[in-house]
C-alpha positions, 0 to 999 in steps of 0.5 A: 243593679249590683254587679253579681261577684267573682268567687275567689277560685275564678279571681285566683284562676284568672291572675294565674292565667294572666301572669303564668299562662301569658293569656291575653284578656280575651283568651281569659274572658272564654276561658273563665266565661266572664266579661273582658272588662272584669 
């Protein structure tokens, strides 16, 4: 089964949460509602 894709806004939203903000992977994960490994 395909994995369902990330729209840019989130992947741009998670990178800026990631060097910006400082989150950690699990602060983005229930900020962005997506799993920790993407």
């Amino acid at each position: 089964m395909a994995a369902e894709r990330l729209s840019m806004r989130t992947i741009k939203e998670v990178l800026r949460l990631k060097w910006e903000k400082k989150f950690s992977n699990k602060q983005i994960e229930q900020s962005c509602k997506i799993a920790r490994s993407t």
